[in-house]
PQR file with spaces between the fields and no chain letter, atoms N, CA, C, O and H, PARSE charges and radii, in Angstrom:
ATOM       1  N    UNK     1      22.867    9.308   -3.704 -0.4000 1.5000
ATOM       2  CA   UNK     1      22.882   10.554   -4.479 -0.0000 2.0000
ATOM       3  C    UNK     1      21.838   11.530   -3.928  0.5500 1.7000
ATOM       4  O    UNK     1      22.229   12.656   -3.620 -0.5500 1.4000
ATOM       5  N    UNK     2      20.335   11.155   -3.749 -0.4000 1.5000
ATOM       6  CA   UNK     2      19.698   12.138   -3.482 -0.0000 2.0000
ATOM       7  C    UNK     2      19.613   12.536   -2.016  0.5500 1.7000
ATOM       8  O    UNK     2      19.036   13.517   -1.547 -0.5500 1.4000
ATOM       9  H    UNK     2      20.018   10.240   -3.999  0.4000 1.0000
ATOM      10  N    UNK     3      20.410   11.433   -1.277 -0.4000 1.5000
ATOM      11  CA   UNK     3      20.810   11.742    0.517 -0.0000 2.0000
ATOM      12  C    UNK     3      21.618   12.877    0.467  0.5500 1.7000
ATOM      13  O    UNK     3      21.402   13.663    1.390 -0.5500 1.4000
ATOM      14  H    UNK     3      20.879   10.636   -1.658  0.4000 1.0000
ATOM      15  N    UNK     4      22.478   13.204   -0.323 -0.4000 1.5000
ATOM      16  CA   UNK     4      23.866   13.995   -0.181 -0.0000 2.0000
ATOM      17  C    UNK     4      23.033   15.613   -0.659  0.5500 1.7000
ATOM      18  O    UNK     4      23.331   16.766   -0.346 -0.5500 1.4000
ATOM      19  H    UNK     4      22.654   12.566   -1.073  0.4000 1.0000
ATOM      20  N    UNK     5      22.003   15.119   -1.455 -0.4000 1.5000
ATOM      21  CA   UNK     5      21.572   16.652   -2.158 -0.0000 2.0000
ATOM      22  C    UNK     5      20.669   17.361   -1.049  0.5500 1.7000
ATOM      23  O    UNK     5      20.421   18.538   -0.787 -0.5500 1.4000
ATOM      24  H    UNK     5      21.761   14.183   -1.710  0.4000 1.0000
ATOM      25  N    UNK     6      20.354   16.352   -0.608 -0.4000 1.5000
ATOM      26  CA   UNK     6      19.303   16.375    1.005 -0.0000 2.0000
ATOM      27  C    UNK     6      19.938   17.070    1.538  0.5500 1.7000
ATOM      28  O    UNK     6      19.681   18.274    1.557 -0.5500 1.4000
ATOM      29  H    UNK     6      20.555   15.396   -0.820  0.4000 1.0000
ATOM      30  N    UNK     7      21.271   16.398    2.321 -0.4000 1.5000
ATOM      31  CA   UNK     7      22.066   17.140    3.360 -0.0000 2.0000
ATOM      32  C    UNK     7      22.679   18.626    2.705  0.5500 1.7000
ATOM      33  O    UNK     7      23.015   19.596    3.385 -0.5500 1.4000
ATOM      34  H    UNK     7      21.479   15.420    2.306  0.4000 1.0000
ATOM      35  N    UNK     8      22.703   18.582    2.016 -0.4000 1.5000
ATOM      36  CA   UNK     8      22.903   20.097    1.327 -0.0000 2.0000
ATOM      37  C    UNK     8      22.333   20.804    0.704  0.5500 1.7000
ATOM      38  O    UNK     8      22.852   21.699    0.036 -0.5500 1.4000
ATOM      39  H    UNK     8      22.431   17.794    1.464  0.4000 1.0000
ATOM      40  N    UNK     9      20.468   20.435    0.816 -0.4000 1.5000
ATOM      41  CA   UNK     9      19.704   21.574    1.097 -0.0000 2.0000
ATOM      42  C    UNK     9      19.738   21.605    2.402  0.5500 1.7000
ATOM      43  O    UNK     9      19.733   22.774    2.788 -0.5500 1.4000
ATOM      44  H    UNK     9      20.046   19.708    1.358  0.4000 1.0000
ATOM      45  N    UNK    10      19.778   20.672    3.450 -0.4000 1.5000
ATOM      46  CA   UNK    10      19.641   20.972    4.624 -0.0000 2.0000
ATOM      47  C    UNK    10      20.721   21.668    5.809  0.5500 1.7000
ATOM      48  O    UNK    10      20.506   21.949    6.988 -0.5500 1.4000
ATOM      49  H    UNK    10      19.781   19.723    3.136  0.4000 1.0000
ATOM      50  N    UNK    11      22.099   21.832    4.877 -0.4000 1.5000
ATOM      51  CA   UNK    11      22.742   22.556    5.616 -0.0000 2.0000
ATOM      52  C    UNK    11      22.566   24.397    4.606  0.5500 1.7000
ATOM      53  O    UNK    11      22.756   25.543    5.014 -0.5500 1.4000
ATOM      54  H    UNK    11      22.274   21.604    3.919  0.4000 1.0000
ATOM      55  N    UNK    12      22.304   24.071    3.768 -0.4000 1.5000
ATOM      56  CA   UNK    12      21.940   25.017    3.377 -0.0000 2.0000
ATOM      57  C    UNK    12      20.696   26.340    4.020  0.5500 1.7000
ATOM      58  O    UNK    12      20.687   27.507    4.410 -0.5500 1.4000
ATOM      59  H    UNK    12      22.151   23.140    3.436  0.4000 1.0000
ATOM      60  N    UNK    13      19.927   25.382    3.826 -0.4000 1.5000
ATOM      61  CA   UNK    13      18.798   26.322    4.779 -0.0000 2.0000
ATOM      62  C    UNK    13      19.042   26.506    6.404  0.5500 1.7000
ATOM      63  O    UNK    13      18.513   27.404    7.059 -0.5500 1.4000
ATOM      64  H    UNK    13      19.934   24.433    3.508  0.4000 1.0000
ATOM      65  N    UNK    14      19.678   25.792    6.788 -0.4000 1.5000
ATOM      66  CA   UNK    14      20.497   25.985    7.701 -0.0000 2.0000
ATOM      67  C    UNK    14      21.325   27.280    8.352  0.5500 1.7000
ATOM      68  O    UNK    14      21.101   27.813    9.439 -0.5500 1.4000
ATOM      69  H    UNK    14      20.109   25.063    6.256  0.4000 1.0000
ATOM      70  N    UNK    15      22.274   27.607    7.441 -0.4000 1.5000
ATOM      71  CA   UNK    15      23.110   28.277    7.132 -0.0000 2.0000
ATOM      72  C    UNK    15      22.336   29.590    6.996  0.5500 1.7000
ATOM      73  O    UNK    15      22.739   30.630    7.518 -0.5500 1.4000
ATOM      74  H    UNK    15      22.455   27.175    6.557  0.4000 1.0000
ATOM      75  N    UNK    16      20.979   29.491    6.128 -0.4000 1.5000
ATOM      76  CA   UNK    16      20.084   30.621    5.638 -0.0000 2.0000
ATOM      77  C    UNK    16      19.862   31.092    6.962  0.5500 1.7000
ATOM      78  O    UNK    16      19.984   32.296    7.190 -0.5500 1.4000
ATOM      79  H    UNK    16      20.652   28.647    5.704  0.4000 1.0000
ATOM      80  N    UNK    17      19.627   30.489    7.644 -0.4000 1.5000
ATOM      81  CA   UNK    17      18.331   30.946    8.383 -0.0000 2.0000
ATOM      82  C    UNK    17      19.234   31.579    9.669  0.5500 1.7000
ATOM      83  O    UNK    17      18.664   32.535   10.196 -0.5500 1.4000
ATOM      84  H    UNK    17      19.527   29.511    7.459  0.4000 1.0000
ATOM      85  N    UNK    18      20.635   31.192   10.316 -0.4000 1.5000
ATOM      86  CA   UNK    18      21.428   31.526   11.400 -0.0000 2.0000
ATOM      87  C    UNK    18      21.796   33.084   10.117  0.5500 1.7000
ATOM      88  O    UNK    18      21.309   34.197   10.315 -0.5500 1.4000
ATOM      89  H    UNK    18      21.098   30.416    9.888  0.4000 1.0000
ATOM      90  N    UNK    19      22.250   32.922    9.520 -0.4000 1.5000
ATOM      91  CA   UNK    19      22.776   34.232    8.668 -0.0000 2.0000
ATOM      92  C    UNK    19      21.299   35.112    8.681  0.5500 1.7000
ATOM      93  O    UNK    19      21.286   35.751    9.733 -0.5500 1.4000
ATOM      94  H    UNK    19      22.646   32.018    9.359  0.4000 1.0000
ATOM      95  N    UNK    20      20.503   35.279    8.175 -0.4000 1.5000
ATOM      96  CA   UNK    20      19.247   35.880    8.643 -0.0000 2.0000
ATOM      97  C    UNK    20      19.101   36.671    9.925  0.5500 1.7000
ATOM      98  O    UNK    20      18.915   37.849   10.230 -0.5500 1.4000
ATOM      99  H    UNK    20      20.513   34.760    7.320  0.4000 1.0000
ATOM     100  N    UNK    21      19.271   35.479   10.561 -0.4000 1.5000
ATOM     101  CA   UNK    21      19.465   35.889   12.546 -0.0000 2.0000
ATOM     102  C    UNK    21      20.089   36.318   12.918  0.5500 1.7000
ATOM     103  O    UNK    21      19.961   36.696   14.083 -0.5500 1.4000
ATOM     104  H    UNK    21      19.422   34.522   10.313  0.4000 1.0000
ATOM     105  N    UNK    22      21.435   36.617   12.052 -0.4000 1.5000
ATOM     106  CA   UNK    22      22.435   37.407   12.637 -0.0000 2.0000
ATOM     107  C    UNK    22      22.396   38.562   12.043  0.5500 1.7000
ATOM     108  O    UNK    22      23.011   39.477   12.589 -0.5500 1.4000
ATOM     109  H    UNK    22      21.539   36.310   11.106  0.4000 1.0000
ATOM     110  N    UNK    23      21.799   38.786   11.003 -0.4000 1.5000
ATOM     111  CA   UNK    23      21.847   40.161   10.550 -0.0000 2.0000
ATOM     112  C    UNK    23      20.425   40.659   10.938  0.5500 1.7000
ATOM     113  O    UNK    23      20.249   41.654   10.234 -0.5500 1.4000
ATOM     114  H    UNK    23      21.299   38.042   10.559  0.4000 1.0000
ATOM     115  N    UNK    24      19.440   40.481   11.628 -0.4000 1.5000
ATOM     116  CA   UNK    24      18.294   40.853   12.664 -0.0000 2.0000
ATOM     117  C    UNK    24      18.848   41.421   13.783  0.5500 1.7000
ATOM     118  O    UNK    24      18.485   42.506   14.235 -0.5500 1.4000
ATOM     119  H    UNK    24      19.583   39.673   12.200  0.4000 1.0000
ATOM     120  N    UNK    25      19.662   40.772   14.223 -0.4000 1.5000
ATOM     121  CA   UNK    25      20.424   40.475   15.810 -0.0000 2.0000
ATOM     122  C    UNK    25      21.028   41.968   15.569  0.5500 1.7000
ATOM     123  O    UNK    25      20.828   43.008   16.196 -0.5500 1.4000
ATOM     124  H    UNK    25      19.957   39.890   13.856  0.4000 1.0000
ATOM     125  N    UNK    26      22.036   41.630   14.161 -0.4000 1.5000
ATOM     126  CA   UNK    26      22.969   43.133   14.608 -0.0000 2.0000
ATOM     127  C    UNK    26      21.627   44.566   14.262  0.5500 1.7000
ATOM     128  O    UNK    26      21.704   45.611   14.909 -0.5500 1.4000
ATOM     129  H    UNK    26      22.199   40.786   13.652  0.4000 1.0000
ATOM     130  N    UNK    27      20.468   44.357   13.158 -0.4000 1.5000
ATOM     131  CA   UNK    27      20.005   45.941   13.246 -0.0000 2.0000
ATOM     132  C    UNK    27      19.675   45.563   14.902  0.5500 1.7000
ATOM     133  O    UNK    27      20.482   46.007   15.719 -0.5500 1.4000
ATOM     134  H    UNK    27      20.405   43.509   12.632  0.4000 1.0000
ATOM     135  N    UNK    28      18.876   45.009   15.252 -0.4000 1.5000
ATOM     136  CA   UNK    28      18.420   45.233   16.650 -0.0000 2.0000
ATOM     137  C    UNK    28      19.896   45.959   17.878  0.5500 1.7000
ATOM     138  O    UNK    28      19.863   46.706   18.856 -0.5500 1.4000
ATOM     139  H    UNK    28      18.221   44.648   14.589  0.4000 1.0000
ATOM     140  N    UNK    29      20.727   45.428   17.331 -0.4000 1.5000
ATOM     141  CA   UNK    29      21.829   45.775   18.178 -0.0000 2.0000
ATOM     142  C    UNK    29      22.246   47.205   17.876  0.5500 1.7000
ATOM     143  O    UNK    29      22.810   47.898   18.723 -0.5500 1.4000
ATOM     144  H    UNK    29      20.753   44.822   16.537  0.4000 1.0000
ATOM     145  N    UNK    30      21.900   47.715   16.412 -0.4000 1.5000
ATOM     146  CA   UNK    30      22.467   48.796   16.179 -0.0000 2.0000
ATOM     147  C    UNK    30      21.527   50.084   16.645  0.5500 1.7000
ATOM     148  O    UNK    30      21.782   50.998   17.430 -0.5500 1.4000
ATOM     149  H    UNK    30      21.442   47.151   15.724  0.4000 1.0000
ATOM     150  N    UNK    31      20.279   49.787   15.816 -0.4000 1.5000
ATOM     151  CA   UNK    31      19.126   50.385   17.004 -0.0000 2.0000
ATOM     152  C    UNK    31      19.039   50.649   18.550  0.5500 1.7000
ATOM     153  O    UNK    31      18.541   51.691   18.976 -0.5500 1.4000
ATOM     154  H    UNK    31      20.071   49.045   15.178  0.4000 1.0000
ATOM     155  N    UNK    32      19.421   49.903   19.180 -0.4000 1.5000
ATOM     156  CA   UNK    32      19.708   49.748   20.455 -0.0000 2.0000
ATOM     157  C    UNK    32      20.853   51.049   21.066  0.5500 1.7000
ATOM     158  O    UNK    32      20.510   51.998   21.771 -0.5500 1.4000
ATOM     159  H    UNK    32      19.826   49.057   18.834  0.4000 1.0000
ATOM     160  N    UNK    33      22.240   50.765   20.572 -0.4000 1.5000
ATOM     161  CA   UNK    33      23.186   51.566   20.397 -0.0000 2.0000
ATOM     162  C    UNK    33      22.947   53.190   20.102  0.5500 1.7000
ATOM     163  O    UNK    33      23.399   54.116   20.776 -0.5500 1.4000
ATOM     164  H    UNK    33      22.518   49.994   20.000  0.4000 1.0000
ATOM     165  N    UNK    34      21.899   53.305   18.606 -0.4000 1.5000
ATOM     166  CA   UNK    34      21.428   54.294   18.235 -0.0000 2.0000
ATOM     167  C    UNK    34      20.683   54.920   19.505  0.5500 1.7000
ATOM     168  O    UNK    34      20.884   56.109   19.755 -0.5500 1.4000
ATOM     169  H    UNK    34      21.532   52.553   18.059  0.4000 1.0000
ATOM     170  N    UNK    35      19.817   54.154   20.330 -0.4000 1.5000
ATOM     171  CA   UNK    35      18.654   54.726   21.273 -0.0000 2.0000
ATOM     172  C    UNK    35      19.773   55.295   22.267  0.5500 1.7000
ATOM     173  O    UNK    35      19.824   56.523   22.344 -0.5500 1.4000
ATOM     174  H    UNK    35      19.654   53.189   20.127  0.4000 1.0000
ATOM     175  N    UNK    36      20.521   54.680   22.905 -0.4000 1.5000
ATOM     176  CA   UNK    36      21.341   54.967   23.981 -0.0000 2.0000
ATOM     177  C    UNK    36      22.198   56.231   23.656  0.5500 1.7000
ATOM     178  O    UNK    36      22.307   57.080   24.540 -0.5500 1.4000
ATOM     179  H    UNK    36      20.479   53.683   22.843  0.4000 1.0000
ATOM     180  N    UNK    37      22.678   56.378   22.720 -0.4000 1.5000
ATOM     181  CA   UNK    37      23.727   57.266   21.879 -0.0000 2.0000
ATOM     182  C    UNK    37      22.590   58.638   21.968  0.5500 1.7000
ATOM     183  O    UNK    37      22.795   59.653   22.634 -0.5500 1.4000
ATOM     184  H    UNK    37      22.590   55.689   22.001  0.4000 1.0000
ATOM     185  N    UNK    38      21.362   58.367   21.118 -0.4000 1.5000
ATOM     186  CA   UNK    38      20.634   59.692   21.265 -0.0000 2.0000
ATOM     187  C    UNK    38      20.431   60.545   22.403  0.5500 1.7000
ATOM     188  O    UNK    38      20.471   61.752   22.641 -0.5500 1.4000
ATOM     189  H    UNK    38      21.195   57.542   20.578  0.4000 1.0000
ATOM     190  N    UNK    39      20.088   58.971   23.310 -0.4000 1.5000
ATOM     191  CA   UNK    39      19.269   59.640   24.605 -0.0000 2.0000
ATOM     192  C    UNK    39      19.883   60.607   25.745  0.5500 1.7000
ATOM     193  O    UNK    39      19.063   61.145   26.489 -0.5500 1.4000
ATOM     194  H    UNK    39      20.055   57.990   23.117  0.4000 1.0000
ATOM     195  N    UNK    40      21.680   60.957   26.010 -0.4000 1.5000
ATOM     196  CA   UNK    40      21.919   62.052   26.428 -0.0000 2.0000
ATOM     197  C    UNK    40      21.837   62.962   25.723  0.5500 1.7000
ATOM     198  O    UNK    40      22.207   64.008   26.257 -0.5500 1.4000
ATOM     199  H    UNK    40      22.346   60.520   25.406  0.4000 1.0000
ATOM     200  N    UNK    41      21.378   63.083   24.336 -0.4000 1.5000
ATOM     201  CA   UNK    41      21.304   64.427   23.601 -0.0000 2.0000
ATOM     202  C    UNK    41      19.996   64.607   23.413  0.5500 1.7000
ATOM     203  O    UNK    41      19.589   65.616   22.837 -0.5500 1.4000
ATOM     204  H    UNK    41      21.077   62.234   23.902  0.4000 1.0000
């Protein structure tokens, strides 16, 4: 019982932490986009 609650905090925080990273990933990506987009104007 408390193995199973284990593995599902541990895919849980898991899960937290790649979802986190991916929504870092995209502002950095969008920023990025933004810089390039400005910079012929």
């Amino acid at each position: 019982m408390d193995f199973s609650i284990l593995c599902v905090h541990r895919v849980c925080a898991v899960y937290a932490s790649l979802h986190m990273d991916m929504i870092l990933s995209m502002k950095v990506l969008l920023s990025d986009i933004g810089k390039l987009l400005a910079l012929p104007l």
